[in-house]
TORTORNU-378864 format. One record per residue: residue in three letters; x, y, z of N, C-alpha, C, O in turn. Coordinates in steps of 0.1 Angstrom, whole numbers, plus 2048, in hexadecimal, padded with zeros to 3 digits. Example, Ala and Ser with C-alpha at 12.3 -4.5 7.8 and 13.67 -1.06 7.14 Angstrom:
BEGIN
ALA8847C784E87B7D384E8847DF84E88E7DF855SER8807EA8478897F584788180084F88680B850
REM end
This chain:
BEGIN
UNK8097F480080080080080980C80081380F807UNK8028157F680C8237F88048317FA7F78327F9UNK80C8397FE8018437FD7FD84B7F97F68537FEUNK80384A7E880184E7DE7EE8467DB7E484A7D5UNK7F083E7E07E38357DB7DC8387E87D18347E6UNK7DC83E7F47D083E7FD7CE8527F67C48587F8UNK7D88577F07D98687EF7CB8677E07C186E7DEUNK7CF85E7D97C685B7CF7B78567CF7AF8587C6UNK7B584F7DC7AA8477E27A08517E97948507EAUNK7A985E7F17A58667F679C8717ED7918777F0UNK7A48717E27A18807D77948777D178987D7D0UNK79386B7CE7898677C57818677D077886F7CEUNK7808627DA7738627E676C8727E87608747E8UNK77487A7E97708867EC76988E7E275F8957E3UNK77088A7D576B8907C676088B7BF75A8917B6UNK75C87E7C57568757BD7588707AE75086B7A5UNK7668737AE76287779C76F87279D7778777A4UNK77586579478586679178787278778F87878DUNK78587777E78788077778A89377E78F89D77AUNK78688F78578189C79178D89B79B7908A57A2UNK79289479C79C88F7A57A988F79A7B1898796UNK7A88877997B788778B7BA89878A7C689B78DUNK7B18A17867B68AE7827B98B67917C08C0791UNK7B28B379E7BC8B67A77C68B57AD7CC8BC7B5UNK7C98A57A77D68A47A87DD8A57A07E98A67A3UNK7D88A77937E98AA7897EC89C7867F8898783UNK7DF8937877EA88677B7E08837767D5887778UNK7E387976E7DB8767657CE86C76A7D2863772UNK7C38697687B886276A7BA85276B7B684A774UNK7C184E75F7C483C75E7CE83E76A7CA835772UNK7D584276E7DF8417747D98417857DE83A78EUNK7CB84B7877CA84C7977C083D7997BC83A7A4UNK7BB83578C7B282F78B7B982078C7B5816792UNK7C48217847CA8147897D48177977DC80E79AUNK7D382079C7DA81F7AD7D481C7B57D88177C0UNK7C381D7B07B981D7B97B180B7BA7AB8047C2UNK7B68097AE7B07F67A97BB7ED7B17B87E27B6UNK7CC7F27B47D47ED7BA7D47ED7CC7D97E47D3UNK7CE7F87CE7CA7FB7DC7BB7F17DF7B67EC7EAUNK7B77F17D67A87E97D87AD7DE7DA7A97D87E4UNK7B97D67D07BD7CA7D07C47C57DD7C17BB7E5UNK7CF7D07DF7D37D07ED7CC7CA7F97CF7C1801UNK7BE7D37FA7B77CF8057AE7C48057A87BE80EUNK7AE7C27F97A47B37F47917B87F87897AF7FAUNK78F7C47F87807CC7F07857D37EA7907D77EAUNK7767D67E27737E47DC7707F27EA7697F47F4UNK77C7FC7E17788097E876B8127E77638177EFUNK76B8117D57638177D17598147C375C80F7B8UNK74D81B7C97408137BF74181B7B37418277B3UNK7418127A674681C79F73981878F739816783UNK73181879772381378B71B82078D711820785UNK71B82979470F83479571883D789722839783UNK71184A78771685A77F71F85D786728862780UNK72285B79272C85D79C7308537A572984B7AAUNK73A8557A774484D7B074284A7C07498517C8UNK73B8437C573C8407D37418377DD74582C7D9UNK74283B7EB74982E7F37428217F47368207F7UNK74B8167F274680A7FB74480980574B81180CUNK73D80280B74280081B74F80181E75380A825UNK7577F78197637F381E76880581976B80B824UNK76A80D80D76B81D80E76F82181B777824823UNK76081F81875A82A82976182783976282E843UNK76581C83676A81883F77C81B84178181D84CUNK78281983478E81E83579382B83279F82E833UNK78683582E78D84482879084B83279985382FUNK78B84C84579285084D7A084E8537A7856859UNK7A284184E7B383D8547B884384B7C184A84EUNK7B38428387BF84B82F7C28548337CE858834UNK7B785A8367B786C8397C386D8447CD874841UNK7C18678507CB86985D7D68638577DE862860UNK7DE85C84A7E68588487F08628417FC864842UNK7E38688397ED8708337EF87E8397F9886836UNK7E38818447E888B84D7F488A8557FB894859UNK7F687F85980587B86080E87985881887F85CUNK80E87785281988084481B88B841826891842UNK81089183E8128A383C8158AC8488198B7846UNK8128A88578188A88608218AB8628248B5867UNK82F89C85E8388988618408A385884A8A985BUNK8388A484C8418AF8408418BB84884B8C2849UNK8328BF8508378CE85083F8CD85D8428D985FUNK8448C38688488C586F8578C786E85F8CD875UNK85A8BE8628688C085B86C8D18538778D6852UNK8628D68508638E18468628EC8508668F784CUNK85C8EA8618618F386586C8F786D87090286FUNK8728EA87187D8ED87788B8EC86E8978EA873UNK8878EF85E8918EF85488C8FF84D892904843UNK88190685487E91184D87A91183D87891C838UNK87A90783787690582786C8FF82686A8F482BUNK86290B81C85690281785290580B850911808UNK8518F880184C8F57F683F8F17F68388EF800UNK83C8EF7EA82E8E77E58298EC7DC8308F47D5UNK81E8EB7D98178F17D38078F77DC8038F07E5UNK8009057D77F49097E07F090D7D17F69107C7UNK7DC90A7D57D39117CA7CD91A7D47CD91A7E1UNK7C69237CA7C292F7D17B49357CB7B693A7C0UNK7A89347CF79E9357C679A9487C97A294F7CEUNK79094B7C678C95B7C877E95C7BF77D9577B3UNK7749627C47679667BE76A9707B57749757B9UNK7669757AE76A98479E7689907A476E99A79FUNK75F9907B175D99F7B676C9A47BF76E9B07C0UNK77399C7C477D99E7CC7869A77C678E99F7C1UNK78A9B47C47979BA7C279F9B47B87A39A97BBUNK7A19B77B37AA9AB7AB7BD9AD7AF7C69A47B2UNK7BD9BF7AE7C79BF7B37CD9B97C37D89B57C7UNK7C19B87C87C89B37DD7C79A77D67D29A27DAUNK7C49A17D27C69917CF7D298F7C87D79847CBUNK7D99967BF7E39967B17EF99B7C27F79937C5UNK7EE9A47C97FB9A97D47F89A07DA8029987D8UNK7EF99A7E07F19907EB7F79837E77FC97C7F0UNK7F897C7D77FE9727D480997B7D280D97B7DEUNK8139847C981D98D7C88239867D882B97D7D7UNK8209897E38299897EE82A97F7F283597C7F7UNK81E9767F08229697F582A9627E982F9587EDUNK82E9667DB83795C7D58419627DB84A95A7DEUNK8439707DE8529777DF8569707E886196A7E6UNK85096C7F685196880185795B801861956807UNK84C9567F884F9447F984F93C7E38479377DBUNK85C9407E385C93D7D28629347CC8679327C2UNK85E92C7DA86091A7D48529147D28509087CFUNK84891E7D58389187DB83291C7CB8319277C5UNK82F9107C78269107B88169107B980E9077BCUNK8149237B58059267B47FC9247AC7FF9257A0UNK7F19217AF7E29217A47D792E7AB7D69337B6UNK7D292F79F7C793B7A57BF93A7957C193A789UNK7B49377A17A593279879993F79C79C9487A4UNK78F93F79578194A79977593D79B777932796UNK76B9417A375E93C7A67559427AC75794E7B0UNK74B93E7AE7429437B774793E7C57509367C8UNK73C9477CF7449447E27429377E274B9327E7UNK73792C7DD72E9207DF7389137DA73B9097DFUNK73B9187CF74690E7CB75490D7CF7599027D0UNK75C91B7D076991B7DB7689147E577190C7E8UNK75C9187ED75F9127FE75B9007F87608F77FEUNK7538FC7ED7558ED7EC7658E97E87698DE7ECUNK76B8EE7E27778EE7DE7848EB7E978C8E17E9UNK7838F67F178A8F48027808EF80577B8F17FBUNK7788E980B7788DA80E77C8D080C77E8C7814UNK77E8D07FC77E8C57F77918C27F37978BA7EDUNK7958CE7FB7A08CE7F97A98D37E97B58D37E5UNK79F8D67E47A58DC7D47AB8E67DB7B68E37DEUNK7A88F37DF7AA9007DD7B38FF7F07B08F67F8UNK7BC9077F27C59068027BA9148047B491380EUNK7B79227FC7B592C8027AB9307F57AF9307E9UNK79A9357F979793F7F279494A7FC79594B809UNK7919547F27889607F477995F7F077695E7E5UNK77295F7F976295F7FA75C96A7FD763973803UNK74C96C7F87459787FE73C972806737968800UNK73797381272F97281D72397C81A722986813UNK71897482270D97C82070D97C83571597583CUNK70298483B70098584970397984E70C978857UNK6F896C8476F096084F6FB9538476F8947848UNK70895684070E94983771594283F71E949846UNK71493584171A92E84B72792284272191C839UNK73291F84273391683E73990B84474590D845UNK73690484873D8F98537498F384E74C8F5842UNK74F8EB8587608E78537688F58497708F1842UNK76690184A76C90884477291585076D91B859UNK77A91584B78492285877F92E85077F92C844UNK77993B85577A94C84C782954855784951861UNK78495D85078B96485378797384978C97583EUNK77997E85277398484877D99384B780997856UNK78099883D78E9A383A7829B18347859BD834UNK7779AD83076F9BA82D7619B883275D9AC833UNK7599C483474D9C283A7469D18347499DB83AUNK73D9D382773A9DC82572A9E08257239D6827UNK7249EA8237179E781D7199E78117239EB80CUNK70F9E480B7079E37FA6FF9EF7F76F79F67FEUNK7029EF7EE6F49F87E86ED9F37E16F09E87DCUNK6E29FB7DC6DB9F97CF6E2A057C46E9A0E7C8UNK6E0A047B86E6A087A96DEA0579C6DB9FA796UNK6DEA1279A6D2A147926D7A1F7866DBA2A78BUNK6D8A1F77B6D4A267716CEA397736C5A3D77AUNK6D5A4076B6D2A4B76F6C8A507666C8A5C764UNK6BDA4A75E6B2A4B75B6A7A4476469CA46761UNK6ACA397716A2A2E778697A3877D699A4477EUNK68DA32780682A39786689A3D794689A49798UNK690A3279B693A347A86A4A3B7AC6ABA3B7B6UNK6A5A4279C6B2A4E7996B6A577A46C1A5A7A6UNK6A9A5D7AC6A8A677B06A7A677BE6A4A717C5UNK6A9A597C56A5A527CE6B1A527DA6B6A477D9UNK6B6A567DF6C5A527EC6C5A4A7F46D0A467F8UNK6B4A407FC6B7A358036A6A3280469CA38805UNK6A9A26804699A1E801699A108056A2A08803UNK68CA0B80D68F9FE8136909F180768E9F17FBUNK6939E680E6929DE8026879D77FC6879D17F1UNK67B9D880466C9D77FD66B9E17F665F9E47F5UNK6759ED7EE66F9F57E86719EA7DB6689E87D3UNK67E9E37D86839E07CD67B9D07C867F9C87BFUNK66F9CD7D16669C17CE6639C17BD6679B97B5UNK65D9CA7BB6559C67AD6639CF7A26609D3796UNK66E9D07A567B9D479B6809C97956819BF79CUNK6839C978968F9C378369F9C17886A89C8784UNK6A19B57916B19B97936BC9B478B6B99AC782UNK6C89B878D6D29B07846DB9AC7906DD9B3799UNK6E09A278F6E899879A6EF98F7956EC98878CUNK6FC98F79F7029807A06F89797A26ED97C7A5UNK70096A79E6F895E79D6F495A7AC6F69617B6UNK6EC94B7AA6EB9467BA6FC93F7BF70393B7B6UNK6FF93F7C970C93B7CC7129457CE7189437D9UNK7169527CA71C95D7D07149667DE7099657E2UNK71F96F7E271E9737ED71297E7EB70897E7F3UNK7149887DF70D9957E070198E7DD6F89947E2UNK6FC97E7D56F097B7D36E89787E36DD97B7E8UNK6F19717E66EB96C7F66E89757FD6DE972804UNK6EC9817FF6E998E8066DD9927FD6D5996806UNK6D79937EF6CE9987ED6C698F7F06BB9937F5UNK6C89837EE6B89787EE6AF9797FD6A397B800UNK6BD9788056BA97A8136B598781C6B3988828UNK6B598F8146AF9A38156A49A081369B9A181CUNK6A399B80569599980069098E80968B993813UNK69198380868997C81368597E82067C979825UNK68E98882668898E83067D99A83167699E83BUNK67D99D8236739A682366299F81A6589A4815UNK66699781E65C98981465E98980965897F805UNK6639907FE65F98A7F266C9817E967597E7F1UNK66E97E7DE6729787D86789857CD67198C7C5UNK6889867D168A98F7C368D9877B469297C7B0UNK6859947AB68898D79B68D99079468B99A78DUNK6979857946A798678F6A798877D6A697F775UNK6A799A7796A69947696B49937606B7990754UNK6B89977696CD99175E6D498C76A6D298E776UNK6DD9877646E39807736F797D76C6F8972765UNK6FE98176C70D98176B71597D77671297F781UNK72197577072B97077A73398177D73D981785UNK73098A77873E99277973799D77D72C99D777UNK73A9A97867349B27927359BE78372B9C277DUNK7409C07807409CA7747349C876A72B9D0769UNK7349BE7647259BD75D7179C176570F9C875FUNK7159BE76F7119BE77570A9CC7747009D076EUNK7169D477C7139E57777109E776E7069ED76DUNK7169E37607149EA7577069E774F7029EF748UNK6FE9D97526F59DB7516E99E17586DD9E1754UNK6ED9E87676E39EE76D6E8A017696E2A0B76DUNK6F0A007636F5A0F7616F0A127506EFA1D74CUNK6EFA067496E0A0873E6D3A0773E6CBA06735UNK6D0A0874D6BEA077536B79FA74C6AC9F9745UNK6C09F17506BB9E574D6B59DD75A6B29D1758UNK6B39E37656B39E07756BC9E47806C59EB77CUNK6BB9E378B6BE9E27966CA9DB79C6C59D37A4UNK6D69D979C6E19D37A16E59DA7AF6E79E57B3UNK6E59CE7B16EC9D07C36F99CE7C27009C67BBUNK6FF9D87CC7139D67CB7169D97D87109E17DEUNK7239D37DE72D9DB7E472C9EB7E472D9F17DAUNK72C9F27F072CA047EB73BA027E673DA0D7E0UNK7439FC7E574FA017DE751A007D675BA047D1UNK7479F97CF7499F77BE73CA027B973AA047ADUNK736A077C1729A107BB729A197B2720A1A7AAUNK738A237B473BA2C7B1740A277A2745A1D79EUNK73DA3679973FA3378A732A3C784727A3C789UNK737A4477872DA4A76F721A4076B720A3476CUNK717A4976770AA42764704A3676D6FCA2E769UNK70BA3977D704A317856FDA38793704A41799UNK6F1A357986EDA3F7A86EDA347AB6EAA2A7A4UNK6F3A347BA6EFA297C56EBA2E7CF6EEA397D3UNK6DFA257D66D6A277DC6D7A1A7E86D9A0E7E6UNK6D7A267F96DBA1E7FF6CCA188056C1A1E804UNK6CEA0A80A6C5A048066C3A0081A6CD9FF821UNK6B89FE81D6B59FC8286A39F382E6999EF829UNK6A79F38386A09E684369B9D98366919D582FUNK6A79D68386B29D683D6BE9DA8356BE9DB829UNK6CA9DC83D6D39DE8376D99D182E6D69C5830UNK6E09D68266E89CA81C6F49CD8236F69D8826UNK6FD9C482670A9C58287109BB8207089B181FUNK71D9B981A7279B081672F9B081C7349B9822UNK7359A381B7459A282274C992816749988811UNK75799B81776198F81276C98682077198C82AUNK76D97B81E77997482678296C81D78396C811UNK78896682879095B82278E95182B78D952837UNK78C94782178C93982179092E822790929816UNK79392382C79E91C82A79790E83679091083FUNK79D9018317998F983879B8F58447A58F184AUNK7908F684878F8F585A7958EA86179B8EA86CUNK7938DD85A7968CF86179D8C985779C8CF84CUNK7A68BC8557B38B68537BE8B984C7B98BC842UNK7C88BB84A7D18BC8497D58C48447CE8C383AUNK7E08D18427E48DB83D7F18DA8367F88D883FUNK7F68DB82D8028DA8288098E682E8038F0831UNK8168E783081E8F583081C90082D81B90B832UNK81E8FB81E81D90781180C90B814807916811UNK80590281A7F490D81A7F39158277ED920826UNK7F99118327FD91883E80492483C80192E841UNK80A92383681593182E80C93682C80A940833UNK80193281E7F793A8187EC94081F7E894B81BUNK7E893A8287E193D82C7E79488387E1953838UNK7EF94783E7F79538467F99608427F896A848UNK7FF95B8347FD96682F7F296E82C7F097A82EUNK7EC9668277DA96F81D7D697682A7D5982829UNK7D496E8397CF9788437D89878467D4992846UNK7E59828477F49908447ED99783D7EA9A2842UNK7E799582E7E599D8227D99A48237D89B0821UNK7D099B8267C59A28237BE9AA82D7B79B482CUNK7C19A183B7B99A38427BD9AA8527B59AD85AUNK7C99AB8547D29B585B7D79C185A7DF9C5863
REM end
């Protein structure tokens, strides 16, 4: 048994997917598939059921993916206990981030951490908050950046929240509600809005305004990217909700928006429970250094 083959047994259990797994590790598919038929052989069962759309444990799985897990945590352990009393650390860290985040604090915050540590091989991906934090779980991503809404909880996940703003509303300087400076959020019931999708932070903050005010907002464009976003409410095509720090810009009024208030906040993200590599401890040390100190 190696632990190349419980590291392989782990990523397919978690991912469900050999294909999904192979690309977080960086090898190829036949390859984690025959590590995984040799470790089945090893133990004389099947780990995993492999007749559904997706990939699940057997019994016998289920029963061994906790010891992989503590196996290979006592290994990455033993590494970083070596790497700290030798002061060197490699590896590799991925790094996910939602589109609304700065792009610049994200672009300096990696800048220092390669300067810092430029043996450490980075990745940096975009998503929504909903998919990142599955990501750090799932162990793809060591660190994102997420948007929080008041009530977002995510379990097994560590935050660490670096901004906390209100929102406004943003509107067109032809909108009916042009001329408007602050308005509750039952004014914007029967409006057309424009929004992030479901899964992001500024979406969850609006759904959750509106539900507290009973109704259901109706979402009539919907963009992954905060800039679109504006610019279709800055052609009076609806109503977009933002960060007040993105509000500002020609052919836009924002209207601050109340009972309730909208607030956003961004954090960082990182896995709460098993094992940490060095190089993500670094990362993560740092991103709080960066962003949030």
């Amino acid at each position: 048994m190696e632990l190349r083959q419980l590291e392989y047994f782990v990523a397919v259990a978690e991912d469900a997917n050999f294909t999904r797994a192979a690309e977080r590790l960086h090898v190829a598919q036949p390859g984690v598939s025959a590590q995984i038929r040799q470790l089945e052989k090893e133990l004389g069962l099947p780990l995993l059921d492999r007749s559904g759309r997706t990939v699940t444990l057997t019994e016998a799985g289920a029963a061994v993916l906790p010891f992989a897990r503590a196996a290979l945590g006592a290994v990455a352990g033993s590494k970083q206990a070596v790497d700290e009393l030798t002061g060197l650390v490699r590896g590799r860290v991925a790094i996910g981030t939602i589109t609304s985040c700065p792009a610049v604090a994200i672009a300096d915050m990696i800048d220092g951490f390669h300067r810092a540590h430029p043996a450490i091989e980075i990745t940096l991906s975009q998503d929504n908050s909903d998919r990142l934090v599955d990501a750090v779980r799932a162990g793809a991503l060591d660190l994102a950046v997420i948007a929080l809404s008041s009530s977002t909880s995510y379990p097994g996940v560590a935050l660490k929240i670096f901004v906390d703003e209100r929102m406004v509303a943003v509107v067109g300087h032809d909108d009916p509600f042009a001329g408007k400076e602050s308005l509750p959020i039952k004014a914007f019931r029967d409006r057309e809005l424009i929004s992030m999708p479901p899964g992001t932070g500024i979406r969850s903050c609006v759904d959750e305004a509106c539900a507290l005010a009973g109704f259901t907002p109706r979402i009539a464009f919907e963009a992954n990217d905060p800039t679109m976003v504006m610019q279709l409410a800055r052609r009076g095509l609806g109503v977009a909700f933002v960060p007040t720090s993105m509000a500002a810009g020609p052919g836009l009024h924002p209207i601050t928006v109340a009972s309730p208030a909208l607030r956003g906040k961004l954090a960082l993200a990182w896995r709460a429970d098993g094992p940490i590599s060095p190089a993500a401890t670094a990362l993560i040390d740092h991103g709080i250094a960066a962003l949030v100190s």
